[in-house]
C-alpha positions as CSV (number, residue, x, y, z in Angstrom):
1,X,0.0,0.0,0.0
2,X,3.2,2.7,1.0
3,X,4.3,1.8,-2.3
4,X,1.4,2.3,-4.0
5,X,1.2,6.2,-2.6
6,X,4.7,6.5,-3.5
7,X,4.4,5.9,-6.8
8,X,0.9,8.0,-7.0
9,X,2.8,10.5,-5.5
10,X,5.7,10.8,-7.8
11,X,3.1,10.2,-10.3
12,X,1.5,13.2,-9.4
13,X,4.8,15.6,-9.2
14,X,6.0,14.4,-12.3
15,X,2.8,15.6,-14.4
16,X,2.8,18.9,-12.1
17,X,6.1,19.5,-13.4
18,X,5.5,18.5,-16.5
19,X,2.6,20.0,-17.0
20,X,4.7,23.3,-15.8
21,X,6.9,22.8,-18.7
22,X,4.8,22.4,-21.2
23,X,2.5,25.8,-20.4
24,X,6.0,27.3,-20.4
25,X,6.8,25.7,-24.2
26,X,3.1,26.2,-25.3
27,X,3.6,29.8,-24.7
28,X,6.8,30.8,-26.2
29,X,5.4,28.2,-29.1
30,X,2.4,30.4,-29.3
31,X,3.9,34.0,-29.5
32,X,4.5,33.7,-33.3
33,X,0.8,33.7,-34.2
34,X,0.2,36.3,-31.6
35,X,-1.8,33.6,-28.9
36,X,-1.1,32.2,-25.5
37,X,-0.9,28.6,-24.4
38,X,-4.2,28.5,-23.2
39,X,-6.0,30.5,-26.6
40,X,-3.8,28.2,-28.6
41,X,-5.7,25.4,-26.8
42,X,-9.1,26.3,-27.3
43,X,-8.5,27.1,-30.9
44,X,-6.7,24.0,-31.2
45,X,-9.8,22.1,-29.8
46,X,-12.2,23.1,-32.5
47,X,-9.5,22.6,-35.6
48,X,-11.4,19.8,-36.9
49,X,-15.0,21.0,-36.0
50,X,-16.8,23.6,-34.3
51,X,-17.6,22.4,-30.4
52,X,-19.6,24.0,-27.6
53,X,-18.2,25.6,-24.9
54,X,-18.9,22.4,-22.6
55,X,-17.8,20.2,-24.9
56,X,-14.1,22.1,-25.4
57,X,-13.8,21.9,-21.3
58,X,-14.2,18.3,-21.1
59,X,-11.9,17.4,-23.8
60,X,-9.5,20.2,-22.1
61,X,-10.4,19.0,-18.5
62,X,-11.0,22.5,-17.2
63,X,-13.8,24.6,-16.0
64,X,-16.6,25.4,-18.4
65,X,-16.3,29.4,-17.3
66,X,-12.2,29.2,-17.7
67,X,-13.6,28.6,-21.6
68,X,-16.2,30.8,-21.9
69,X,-14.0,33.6,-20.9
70,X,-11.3,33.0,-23.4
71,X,-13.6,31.9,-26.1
72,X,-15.5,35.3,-25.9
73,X,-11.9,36.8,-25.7
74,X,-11.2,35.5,-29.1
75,X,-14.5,36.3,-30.5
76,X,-13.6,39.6,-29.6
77,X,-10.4,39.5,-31.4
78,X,-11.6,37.9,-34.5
79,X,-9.7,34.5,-33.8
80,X,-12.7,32.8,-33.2
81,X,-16.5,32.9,-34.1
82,X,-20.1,31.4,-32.8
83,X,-21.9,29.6,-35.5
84,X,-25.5,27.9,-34.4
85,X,-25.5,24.7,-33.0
86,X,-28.3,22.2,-34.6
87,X,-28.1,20.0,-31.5
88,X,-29.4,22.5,-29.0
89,X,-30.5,26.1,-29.8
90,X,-28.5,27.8,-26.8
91,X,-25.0,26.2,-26.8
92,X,-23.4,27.7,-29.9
93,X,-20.6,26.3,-31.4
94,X,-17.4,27.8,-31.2
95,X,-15.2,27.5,-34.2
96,X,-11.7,29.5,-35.9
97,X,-11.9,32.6,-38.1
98,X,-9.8,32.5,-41.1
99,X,-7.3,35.0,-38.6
100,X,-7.7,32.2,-36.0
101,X,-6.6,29.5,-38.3
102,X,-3.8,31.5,-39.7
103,X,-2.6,32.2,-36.2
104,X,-2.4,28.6,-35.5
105,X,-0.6,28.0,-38.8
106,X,2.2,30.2,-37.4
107,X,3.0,28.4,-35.0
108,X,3.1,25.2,-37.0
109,X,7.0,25.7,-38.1
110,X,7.7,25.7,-34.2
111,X,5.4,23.6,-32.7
112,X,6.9,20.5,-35.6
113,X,10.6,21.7,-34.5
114,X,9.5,21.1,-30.7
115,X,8.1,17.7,-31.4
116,X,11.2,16.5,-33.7
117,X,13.4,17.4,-31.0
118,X,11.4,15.3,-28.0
119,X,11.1,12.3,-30.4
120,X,15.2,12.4,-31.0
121,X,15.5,12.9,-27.6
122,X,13.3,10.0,-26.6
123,X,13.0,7.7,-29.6
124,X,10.1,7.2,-31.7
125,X,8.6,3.6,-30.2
126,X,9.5,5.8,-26.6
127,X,7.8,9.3,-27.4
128,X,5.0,6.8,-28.4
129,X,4.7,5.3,-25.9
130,X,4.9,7.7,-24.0
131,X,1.7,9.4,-24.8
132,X,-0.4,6.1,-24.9
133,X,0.5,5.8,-21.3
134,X,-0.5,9.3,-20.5
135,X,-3.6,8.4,-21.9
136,X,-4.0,5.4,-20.5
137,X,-3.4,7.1,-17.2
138,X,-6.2,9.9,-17.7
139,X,-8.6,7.4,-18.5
140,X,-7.7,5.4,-15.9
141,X,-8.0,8.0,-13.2
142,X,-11.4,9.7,-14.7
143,X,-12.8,6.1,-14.3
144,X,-11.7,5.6,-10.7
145,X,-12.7,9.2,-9.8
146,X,-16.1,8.4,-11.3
147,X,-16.3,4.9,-9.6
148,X,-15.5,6.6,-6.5
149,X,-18.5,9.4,-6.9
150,X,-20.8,6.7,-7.4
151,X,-20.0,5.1,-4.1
């Protein structure tokens, strides 16, 4: 059991840490198309299709508000726009302007630079394993948080 919380709790530091790093990264990443880590990550969310609000702070894990407040930010700025949601008349949808996309494309160049790096640094197989374990590990603890509500 001791070991158990050691490991949960290195677990733990490790992703606080890294999770330090990669805000610092993301932002310096970002300042080419004129965005910070955490517009870069809303935008980012609705790439591939527009997304409520609630449904960008679930994939995010974050507070609903915390979104709402930067995606009315970049509505403001022109980065992002509300479109109609067919589902359900009140949530818009949140998607990129034509500026928003550009910005993101600006980053590209350092963003790929970043993630060559980390996989010579770690190995491909190793960098991907790296992230199925991550994801293993948020799935894992969303479930036993969930299991534990229920009780």
């Amino acid at each position: 059991m001791r070991e158990q919380q050691e490991l949960f709790s290195r677990t733990a530091i490790g992703v606080f840490r890294l999770n330090g790093q990669l805000l610092s990264v993301a932002d310096e990443l970002a300042k080419p198309g004129g965005l910070t880590a955490a517009w870069w990550q809303v935008l980012g969310a609705v790439l591939r299709e527009p997304l409520p609000v609630a449904g960008i702070a679930r994939a995010m894990g974050v507070t609903r508000q915390s979104v709402q407040r930067i995606a009315d930010l970049l509505v403001r700025r022109g980065l992002a726009e509300y479109v109609p949601n067919p589902a359900h008349r009140r949530a818009k949808l949140l998607r990129p302007t034509d500026e928003g996309l550009a910005a993101v494309q600006r980053i590209s160049p350092g963003h790929a630079d970043v993630a060559a790096r980390l996989a010579d640094a770690l190995g491909e197989e190793e960098f991907a394993e790296t992230v199925r374990v991550l994801e293993r590990l948020s799935g894992a603890l969303t479930e036993t948080v969930a299991a534990q509500e229920l009780q």
